[in-house]
N, CA and C atoms as an extended XYZ file, in Angstrom:
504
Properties=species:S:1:pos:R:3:atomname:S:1:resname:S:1:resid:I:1 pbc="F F F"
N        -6.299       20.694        1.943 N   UNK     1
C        -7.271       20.023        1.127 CA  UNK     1
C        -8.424       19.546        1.997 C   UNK     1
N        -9.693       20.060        1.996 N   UNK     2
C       -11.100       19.356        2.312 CA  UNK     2
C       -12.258       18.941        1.256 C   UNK     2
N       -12.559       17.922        1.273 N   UNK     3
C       -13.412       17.233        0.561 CA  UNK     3
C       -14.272       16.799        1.735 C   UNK     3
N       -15.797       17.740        1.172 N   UNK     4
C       -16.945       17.057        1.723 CA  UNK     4
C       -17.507       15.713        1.667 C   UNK     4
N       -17.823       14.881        2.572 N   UNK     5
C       -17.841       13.048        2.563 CA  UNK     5
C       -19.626       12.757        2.535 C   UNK     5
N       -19.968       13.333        3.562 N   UNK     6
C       -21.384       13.412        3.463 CA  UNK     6
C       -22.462       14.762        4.312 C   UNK     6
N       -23.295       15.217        3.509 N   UNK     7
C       -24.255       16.171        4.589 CA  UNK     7
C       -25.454       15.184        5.465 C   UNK     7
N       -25.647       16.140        6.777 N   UNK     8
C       -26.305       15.357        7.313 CA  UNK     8
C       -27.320       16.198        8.375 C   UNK     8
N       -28.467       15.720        8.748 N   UNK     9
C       -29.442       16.945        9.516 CA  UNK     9
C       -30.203       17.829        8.913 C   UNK     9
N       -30.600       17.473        7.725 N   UNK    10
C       -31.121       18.421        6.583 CA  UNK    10
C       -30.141       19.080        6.539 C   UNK    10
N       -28.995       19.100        5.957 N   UNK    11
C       -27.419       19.566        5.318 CA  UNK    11
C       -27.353       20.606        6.325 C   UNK    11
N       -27.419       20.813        7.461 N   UNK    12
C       -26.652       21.557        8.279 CA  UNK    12
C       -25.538       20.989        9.107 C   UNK    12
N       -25.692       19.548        8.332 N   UNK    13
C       -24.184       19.326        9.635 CA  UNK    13
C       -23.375       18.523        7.776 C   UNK    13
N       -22.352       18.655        8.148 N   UNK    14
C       -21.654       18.267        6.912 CA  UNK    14
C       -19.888       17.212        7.342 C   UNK    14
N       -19.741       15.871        7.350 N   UNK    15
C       -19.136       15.146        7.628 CA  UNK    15
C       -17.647       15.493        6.321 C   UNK    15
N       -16.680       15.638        6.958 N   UNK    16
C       -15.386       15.930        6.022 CA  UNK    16
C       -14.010       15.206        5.930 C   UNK    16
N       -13.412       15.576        5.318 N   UNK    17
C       -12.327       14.698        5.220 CA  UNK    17
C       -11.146       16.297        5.117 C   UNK    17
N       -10.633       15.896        5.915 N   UNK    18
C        -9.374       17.415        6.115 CA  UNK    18
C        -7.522       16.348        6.708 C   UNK    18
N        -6.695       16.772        5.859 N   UNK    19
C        -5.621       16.028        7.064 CA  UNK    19
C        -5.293       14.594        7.172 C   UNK    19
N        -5.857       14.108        5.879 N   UNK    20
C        -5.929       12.363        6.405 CA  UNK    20
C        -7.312       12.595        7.568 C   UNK    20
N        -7.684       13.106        7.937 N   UNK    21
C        -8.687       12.576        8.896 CA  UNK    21
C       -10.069       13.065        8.772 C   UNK    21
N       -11.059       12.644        9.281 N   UNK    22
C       -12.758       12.779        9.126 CA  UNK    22
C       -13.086       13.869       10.401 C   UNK    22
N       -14.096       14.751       10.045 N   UNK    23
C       -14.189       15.598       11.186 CA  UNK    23
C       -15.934       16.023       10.994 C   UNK    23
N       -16.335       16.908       11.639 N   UNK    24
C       -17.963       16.920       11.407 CA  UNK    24
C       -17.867       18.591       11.824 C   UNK    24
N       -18.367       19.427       10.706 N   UNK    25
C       -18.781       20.569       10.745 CA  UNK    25
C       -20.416       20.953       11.117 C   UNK    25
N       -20.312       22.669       11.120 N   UNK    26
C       -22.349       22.905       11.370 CA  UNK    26
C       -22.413       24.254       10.623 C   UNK    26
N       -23.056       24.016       10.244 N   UNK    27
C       -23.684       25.476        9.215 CA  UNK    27
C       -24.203       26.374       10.039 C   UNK    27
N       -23.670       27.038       10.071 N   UNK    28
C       -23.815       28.465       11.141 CA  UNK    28
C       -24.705       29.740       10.727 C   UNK    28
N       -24.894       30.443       11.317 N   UNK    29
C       -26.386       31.113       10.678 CA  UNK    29
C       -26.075       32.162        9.609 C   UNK    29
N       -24.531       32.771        9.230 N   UNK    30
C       -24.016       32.846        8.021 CA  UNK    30
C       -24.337       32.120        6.639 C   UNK    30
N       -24.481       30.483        6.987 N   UNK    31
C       -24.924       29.995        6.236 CA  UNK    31
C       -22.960       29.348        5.708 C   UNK    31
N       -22.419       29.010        6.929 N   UNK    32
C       -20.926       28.808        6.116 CA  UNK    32
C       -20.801       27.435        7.122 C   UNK    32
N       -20.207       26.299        6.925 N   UNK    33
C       -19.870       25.179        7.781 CA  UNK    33
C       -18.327       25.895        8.123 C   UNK    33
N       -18.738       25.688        9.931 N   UNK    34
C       -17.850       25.578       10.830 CA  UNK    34
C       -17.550       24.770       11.658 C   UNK    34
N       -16.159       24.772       12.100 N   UNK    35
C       -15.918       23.817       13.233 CA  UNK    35
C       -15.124       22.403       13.136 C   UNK    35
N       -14.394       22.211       13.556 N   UNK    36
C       -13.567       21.083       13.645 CA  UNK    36
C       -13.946       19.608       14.516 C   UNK    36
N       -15.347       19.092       14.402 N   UNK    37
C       -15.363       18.346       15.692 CA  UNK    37
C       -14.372       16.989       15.330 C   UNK    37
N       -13.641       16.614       16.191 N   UNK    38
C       -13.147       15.277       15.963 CA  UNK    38
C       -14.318       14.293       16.577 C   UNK    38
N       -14.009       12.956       15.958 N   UNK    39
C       -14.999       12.532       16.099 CA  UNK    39
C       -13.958       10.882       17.018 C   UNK    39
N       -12.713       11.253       16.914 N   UNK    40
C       -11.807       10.401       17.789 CA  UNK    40
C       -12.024        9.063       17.231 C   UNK    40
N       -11.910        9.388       15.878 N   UNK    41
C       -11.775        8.284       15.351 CA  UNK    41
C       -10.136        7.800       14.896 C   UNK    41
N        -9.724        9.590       14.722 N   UNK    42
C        -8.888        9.296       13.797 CA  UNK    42
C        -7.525        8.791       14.607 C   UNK    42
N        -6.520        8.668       13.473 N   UNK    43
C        -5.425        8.217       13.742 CA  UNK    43
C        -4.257        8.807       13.326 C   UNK    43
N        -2.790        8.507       13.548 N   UNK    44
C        -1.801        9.441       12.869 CA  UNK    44
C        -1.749        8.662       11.426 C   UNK    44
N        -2.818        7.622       11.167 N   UNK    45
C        -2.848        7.627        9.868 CA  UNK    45
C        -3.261        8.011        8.734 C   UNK    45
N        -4.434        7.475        7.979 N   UNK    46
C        -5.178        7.665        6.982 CA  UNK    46
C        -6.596        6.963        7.120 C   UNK    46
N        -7.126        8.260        7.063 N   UNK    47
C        -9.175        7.816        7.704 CA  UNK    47
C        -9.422        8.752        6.457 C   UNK    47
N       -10.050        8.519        5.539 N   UNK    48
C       -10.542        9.343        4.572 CA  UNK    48
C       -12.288        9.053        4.284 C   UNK    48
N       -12.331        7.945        3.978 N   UNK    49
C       -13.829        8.417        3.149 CA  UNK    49
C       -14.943        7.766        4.660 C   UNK    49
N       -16.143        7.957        4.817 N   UNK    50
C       -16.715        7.776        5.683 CA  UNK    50
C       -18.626        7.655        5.606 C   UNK    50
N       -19.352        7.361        6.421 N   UNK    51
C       -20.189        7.359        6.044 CA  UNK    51
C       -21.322        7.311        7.303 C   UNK    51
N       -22.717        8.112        7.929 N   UNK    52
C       -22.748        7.780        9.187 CA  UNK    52
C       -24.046        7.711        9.011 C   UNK    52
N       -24.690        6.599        9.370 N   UNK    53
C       -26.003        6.058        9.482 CA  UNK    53
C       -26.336        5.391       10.714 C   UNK    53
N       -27.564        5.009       10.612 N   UNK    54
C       -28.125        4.369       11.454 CA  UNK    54
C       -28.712        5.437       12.343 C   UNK    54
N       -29.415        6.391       11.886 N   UNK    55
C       -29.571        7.870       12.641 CA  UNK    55
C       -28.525        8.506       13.332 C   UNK    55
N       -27.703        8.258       13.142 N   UNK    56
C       -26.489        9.267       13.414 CA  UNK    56
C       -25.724        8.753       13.967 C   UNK    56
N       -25.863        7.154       14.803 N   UNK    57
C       -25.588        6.389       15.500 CA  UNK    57
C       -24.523        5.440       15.403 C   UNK    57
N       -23.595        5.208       14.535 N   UNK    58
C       -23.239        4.456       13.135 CA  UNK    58
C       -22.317        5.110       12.331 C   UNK    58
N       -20.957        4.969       12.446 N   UNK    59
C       -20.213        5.579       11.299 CA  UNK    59
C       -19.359        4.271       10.785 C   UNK    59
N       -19.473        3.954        9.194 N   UNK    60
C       -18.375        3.184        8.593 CA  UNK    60
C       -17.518        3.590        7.568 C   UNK    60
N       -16.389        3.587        8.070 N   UNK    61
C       -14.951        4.585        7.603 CA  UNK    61
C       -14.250        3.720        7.195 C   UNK    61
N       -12.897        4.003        5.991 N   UNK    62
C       -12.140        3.607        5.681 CA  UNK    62
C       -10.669        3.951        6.339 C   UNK    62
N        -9.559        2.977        6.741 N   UNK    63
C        -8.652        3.681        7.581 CA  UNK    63
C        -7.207        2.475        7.017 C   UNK    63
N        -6.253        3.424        7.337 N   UNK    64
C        -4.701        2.559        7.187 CA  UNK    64
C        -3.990        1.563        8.227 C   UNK    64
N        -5.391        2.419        9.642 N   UNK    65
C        -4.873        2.232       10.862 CA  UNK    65
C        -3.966        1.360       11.353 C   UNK    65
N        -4.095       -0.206       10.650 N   UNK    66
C        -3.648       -1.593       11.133 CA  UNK    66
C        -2.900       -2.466       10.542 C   UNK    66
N        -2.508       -1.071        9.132 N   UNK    67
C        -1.168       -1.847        8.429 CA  UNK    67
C        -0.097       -0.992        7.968 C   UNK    67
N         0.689       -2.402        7.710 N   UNK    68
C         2.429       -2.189        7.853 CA  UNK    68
C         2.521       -1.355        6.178 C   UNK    68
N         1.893       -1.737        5.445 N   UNK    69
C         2.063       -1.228        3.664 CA  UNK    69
C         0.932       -0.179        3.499 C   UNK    69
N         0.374        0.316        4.090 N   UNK    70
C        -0.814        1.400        4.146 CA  UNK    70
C        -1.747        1.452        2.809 C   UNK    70
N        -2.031       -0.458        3.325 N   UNK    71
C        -3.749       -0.724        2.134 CA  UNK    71
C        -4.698       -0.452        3.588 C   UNK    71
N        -5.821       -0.056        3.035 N   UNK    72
C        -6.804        0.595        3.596 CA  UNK    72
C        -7.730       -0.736        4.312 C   UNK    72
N        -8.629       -0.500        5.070 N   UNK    73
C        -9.626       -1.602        5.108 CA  UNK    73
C       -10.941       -0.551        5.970 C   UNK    73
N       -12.177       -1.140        6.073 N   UNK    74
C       -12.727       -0.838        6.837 CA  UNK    74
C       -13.220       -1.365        7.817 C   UNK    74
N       -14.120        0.100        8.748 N   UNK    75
C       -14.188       -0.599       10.129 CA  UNK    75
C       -15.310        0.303       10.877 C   UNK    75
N       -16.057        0.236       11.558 N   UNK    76
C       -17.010        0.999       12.478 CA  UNK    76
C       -16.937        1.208       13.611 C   UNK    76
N       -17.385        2.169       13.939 N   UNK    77
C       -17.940        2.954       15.177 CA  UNK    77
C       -18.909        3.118       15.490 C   UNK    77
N       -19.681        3.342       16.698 N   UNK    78
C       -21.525        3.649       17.081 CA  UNK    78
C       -20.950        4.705       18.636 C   UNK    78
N       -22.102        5.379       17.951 N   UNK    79
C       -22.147        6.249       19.518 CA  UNK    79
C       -22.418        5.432       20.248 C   UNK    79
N       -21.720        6.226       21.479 N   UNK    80
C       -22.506        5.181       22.676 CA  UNK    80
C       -23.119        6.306       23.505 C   UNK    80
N       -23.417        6.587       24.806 N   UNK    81
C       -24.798        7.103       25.728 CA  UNK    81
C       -24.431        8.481       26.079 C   UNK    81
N       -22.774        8.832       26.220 N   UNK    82
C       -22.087        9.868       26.385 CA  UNK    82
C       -21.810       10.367       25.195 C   UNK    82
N       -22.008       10.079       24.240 N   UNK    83
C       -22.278       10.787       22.647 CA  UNK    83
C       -20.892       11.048       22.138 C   UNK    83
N       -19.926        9.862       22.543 N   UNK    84
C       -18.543        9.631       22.496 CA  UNK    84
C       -18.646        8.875       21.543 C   UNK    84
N       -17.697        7.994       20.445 N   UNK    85
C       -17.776        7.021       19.861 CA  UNK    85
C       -16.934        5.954       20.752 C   UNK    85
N       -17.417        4.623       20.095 N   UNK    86
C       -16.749        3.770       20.281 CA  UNK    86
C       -15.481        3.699       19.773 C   UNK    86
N       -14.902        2.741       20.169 N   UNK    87
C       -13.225        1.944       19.661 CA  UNK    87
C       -13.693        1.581       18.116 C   UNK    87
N       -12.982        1.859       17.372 N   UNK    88
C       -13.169        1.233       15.985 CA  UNK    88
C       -13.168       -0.676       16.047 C   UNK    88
N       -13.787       -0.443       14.987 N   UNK    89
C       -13.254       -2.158       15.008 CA  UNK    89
C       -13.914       -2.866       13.535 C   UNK    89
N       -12.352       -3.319       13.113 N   UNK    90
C       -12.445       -3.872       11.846 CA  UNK    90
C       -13.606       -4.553       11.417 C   UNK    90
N       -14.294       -4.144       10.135 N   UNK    91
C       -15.348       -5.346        9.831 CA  UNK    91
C       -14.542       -6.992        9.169 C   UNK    91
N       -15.017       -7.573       10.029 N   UNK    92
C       -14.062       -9.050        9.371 CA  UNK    92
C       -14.889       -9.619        8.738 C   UNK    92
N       -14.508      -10.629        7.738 N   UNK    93
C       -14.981      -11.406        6.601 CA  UNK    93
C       -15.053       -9.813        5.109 C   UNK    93
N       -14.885       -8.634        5.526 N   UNK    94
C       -15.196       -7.767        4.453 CA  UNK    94
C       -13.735       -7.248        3.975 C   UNK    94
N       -12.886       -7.250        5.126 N   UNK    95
C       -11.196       -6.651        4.488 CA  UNK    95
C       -10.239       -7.817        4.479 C   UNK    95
N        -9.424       -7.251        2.995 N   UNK    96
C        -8.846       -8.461        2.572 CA  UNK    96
C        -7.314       -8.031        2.783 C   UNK    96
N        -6.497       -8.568        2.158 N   UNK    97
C        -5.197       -7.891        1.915 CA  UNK    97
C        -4.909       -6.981        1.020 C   UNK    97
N        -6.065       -6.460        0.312 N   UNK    98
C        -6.161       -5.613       -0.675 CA  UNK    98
C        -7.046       -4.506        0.031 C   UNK    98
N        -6.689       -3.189       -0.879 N   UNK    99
C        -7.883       -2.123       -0.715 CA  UNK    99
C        -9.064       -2.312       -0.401 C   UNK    99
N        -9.677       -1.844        0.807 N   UNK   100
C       -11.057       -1.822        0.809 CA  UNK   100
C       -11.236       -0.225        1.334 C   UNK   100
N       -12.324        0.590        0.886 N   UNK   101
C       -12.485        1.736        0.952 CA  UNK   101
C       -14.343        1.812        0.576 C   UNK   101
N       -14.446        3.663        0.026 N   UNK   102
C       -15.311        4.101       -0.125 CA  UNK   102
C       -16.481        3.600        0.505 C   UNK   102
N       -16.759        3.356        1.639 N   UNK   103
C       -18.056        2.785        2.291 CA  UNK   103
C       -19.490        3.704        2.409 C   UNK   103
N       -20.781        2.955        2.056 N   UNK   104
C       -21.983        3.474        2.031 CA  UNK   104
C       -23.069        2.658        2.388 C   UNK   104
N       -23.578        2.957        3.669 N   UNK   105
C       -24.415        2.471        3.737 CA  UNK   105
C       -26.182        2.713        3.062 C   UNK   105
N       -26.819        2.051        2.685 N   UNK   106
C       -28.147        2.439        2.092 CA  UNK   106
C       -28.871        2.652        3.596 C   UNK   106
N       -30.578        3.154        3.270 N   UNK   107
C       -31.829        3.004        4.210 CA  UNK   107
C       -31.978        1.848        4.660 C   UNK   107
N       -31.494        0.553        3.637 N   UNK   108
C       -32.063       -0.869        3.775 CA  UNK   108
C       -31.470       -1.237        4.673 C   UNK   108
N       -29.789       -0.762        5.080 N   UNK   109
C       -28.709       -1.460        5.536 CA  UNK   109
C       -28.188       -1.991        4.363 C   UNK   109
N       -28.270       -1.935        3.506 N   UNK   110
C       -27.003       -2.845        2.491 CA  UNK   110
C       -26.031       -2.207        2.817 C   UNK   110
N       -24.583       -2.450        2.655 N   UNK   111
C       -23.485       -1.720        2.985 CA  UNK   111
C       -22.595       -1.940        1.541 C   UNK   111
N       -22.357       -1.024        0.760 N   UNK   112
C       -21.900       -0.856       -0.578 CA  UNK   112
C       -20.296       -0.237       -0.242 C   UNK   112
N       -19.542       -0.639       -0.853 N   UNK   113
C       -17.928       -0.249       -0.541 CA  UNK   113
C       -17.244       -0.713       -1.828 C   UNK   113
N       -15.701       -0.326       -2.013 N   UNK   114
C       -15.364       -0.663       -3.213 CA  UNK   114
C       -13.953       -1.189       -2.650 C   UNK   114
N       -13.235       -2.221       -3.218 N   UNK   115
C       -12.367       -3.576       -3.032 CA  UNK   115
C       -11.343       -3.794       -4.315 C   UNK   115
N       -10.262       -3.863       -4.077 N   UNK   116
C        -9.340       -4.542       -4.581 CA  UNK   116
C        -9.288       -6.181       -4.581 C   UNK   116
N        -9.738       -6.040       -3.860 N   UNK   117
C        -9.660       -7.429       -3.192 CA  UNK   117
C       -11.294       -8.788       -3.522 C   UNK   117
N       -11.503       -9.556       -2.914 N   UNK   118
C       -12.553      -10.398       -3.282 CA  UNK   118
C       -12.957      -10.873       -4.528 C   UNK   118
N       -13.841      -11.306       -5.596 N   UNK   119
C       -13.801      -11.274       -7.500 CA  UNK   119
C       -13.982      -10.052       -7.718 C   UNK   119
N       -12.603       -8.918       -7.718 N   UNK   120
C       -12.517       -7.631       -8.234 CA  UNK   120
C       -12.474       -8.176       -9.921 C   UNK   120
N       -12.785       -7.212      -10.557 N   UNK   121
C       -12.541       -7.509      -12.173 CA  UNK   121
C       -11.697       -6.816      -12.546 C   UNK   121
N       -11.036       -5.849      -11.994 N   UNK   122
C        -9.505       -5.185      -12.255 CA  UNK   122
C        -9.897       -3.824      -11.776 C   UNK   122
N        -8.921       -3.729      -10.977 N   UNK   123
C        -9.080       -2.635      -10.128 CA  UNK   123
C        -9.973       -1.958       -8.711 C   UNK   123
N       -10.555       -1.479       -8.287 N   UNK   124
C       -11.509       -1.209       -7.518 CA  UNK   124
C       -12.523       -1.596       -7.858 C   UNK   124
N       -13.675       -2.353       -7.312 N   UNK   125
C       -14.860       -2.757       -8.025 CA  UNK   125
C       -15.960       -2.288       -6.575 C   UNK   125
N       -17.257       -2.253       -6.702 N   UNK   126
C       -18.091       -2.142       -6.248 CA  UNK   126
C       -18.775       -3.584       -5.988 C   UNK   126
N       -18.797       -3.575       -4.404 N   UNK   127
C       -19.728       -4.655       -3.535 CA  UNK   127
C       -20.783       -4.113       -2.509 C   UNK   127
N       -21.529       -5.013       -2.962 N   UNK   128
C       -22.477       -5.265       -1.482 CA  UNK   128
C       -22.742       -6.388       -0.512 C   UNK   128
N       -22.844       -6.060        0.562 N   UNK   129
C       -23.622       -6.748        1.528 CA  UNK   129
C       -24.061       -6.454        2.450 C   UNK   129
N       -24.624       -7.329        3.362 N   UNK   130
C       -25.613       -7.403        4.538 CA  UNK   130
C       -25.156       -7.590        5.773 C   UNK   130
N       -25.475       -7.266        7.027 N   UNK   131
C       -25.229       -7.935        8.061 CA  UNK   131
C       -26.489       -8.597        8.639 C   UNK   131
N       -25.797       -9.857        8.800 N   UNK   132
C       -26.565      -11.265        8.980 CA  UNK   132
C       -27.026      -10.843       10.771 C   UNK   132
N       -27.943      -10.668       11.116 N   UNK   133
C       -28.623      -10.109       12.529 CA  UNK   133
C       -28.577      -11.552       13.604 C   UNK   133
N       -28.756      -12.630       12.729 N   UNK   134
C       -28.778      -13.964       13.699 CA  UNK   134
C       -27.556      -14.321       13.995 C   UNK   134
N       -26.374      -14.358       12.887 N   UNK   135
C       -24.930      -14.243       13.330 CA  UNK   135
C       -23.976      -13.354       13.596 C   UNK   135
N       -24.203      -11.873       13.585 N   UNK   136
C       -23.727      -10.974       13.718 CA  UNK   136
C       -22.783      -10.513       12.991 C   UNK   136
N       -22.501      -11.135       11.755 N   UNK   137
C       -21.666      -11.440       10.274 CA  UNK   137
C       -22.037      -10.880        8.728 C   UNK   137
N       -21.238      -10.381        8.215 N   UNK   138
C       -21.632      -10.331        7.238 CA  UNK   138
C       -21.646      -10.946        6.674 C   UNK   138
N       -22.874      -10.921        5.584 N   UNK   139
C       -22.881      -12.075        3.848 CA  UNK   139
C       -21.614      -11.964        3.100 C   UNK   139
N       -21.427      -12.985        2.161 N   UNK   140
C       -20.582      -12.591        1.403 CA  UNK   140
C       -20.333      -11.429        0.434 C   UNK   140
N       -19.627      -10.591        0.045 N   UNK   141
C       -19.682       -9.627       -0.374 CA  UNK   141
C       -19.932      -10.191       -1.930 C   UNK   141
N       -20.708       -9.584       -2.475 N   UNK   142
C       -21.317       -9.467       -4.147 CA  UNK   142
C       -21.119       -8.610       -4.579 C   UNK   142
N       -20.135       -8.682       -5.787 N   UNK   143
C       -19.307       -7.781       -6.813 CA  UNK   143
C       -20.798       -7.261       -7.831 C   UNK   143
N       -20.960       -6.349       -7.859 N   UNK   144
C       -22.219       -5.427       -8.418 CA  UNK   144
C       -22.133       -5.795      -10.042 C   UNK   144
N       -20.769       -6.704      -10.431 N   UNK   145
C       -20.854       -6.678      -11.946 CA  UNK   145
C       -20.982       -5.484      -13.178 C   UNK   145
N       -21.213       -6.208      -14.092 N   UNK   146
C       -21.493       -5.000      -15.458 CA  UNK   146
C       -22.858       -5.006      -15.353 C   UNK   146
N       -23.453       -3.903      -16.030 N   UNK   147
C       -22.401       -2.784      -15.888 CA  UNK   147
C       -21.721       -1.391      -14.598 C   UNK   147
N       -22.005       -2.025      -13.843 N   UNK   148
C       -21.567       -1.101      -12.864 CA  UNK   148
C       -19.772       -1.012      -12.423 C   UNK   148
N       -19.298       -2.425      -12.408 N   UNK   149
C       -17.794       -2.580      -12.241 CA  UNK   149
C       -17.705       -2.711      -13.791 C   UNK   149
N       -16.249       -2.072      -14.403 N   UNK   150
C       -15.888       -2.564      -15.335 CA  UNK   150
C       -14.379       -3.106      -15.191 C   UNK   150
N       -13.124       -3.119      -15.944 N   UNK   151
C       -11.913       -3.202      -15.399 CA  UNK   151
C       -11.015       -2.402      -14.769 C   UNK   151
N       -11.509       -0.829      -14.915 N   UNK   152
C       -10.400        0.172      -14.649 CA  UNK   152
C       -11.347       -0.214      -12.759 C   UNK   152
N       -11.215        1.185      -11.943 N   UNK   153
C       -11.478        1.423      -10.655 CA  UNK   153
C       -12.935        2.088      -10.678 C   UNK   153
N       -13.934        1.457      -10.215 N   UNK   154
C       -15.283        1.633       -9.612 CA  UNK   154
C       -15.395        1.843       -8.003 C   UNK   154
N       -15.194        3.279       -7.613 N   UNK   155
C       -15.524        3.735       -5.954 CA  UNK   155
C       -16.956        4.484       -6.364 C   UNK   155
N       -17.462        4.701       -4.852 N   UNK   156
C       -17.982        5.599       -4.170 CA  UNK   156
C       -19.547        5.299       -4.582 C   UNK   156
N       -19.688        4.410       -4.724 N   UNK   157
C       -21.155        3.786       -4.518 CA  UNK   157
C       -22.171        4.602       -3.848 C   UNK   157
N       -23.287        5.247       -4.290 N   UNK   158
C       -24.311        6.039       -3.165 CA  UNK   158
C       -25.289        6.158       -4.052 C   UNK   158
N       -26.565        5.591       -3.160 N   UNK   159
C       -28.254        6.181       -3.261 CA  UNK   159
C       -28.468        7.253       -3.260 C   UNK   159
N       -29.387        7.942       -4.317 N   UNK   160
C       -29.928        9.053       -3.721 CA  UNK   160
C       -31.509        9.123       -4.543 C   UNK   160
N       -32.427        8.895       -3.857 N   UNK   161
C       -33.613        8.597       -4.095 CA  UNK   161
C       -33.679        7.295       -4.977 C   UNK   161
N       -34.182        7.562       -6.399 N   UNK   162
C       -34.595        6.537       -7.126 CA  UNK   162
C       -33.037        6.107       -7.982 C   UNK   162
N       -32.011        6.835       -7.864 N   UNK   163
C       -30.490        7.259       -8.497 CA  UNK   163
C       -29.529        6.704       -7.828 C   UNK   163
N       -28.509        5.850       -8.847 N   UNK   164
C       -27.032        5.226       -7.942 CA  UNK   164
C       -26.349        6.095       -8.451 C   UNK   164
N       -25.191        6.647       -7.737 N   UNK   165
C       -24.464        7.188       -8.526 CA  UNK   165
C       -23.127        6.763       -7.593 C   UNK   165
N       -21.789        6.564       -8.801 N   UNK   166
C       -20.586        6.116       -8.499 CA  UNK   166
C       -19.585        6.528       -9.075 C   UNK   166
N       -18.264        6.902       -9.123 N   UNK   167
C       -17.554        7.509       -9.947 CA  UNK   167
C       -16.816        5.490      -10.795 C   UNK   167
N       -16.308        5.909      -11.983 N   UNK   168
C       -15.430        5.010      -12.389 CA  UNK   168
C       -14.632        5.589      -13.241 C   UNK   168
């Protein structure tokens, strides 16, 4: 099973989900995505949905990595100078004891993800927030409401031009 997560480079590079884990393909002059790059993020767990901004610089993924009952949370990575990633590392104040998944970052930096956890209204709901630059923290996360959350499960939050689009 592969499910494409995001294209990227004017869609010649295409970010995936294969295996429980995230990997980064390249459109080859066939015109077919190849290639397995790991991006050493993953784990012998569960890394599925992902998202990589900040010019390429920047990936925020969802992972099982750090628990005993395999609820999800998220967490980031940034290249660093050797074009290696960093050590993951949990976003705190954003994962709860509940599901946290589907992460997206906007152009603005808002960071949109969907939660079990925080004022969910039943089920997965859609939040946003910010990272606070003077404290190095995020805002509190803000449940997107109706109509965007309703009670069943609201993932996968994403911009695309003037358009949100989310599954529920």
């Amino acid at each position: 099973f592969i499910a494409p997560l995001q294209l990227l480079d004017n869609d010649s590079t295409v970010l995936y989900f294969k295996n429980d884990n995230i990997f980064i393909g390249r459109l080859n002059a066939d015109g077919v995505y190849v290639g397995e790059e790991d991006l050493h993020i993953n784990t012998d767990g569960w890394e599925a949905h992902a998202n990589i901004y900040n010019n390429g610089n920047s990936i925020v993924f969802s992972s099982d990595r750090n628990s005993d009952d395999g609820k999800a949370d998220l967490f980031i990575s940034h290249k660093q100078s050797n074009g290696s990633w960093s050590k993951p590392v949990a976003l705190e104040g954003l994962n709860t004891i509940y599901n946290e998944d589907a992460p997206f970052v906007a152009g603005d930096g808002t960071l949109y993800f969907s939660s079990r956890g925080h004022d969910a209204m039943g089920g997965y709901d859609i939040f946003k927030t910010r990272l606070d630059s003077a404290t190095g923290k995020f805002d509190p996360p803000q449940n997107m409401g109706v109509p965007i959350n309703l009670p069943g499960d609201d993932t996968f939050f994403t911009l695309y031009g003037q358009f949100a689009y989310f599954s529920s």
